[in-house]
N, C-alpha and C positions, 0 to 999 in steps of 0.2 A: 504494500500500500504506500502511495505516496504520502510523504509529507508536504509542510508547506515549502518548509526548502527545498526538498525536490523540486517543487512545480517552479519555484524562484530561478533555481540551475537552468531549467527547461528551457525556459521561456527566455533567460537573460541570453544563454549560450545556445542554444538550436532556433528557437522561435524568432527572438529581432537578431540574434547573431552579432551583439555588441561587440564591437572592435576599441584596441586603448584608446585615447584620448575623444569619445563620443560623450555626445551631453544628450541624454536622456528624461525627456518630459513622463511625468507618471502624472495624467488626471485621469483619478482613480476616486468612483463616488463608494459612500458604505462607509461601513465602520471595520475596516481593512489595515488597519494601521500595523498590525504585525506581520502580515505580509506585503505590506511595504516595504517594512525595513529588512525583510530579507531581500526583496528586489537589491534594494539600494547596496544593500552587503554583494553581491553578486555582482553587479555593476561596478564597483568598487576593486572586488578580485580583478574585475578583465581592464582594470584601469581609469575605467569611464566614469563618468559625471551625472549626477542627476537635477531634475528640476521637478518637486513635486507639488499637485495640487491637489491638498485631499479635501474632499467634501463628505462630509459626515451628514448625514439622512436627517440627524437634528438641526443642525445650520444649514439646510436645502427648504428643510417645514417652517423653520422661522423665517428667512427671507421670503418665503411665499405668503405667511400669514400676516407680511406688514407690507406687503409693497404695494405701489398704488402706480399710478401712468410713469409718474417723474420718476419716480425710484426704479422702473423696470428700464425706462430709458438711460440713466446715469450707470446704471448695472451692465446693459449691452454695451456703452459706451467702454466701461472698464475691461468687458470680455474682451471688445476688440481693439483693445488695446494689449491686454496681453498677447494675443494671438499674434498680434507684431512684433511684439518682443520676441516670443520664442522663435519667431521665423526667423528673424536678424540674429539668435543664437544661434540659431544651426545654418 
């Protein structure tokens, strides 16, 4: 049976096939936080870099339960912004 770290091996070395010096975005929704940081330990052995974005089910419920026109527009604004940044990192 696998473990989590097996699936972290998997996935880091056969699935995206991280090579040294890559920078690795993790948006990753859930309450997954320990297999993240196996990713990130993984990514780490093969040299490379991570960038992560975790969203936890509780902070997705409460920005839903308060947002209104303005606030969903200032939030898209922010996504796409980030989305330029990770592109200009990689």
């Amino acid at each position: 049976m696998f473990t989590q770290q097996d699936l972290a091996r998997v996935i880091v070395n056969y699935s995206c096939d991280v090579k040294q010096g890559e920078c690795v975005y993790l948006n990753v929704f859930g309450n997954v936080e320990q297999m993240v940081e196996y990713v990130k330990q993984e990514i780490s052995l093969k040299g490379g870099k991570t960038i992560v974005r975790l969203n936890t089910y509780e902070s997705i419920i409460e920005t839903i339960r308060h947002i209104d026109e303005e606030k969903a527009y200032a939030l898209l604004k922010k996504e796409l912004a980030l989305s330029f940044l990770i592109l200009f990192l990689f």
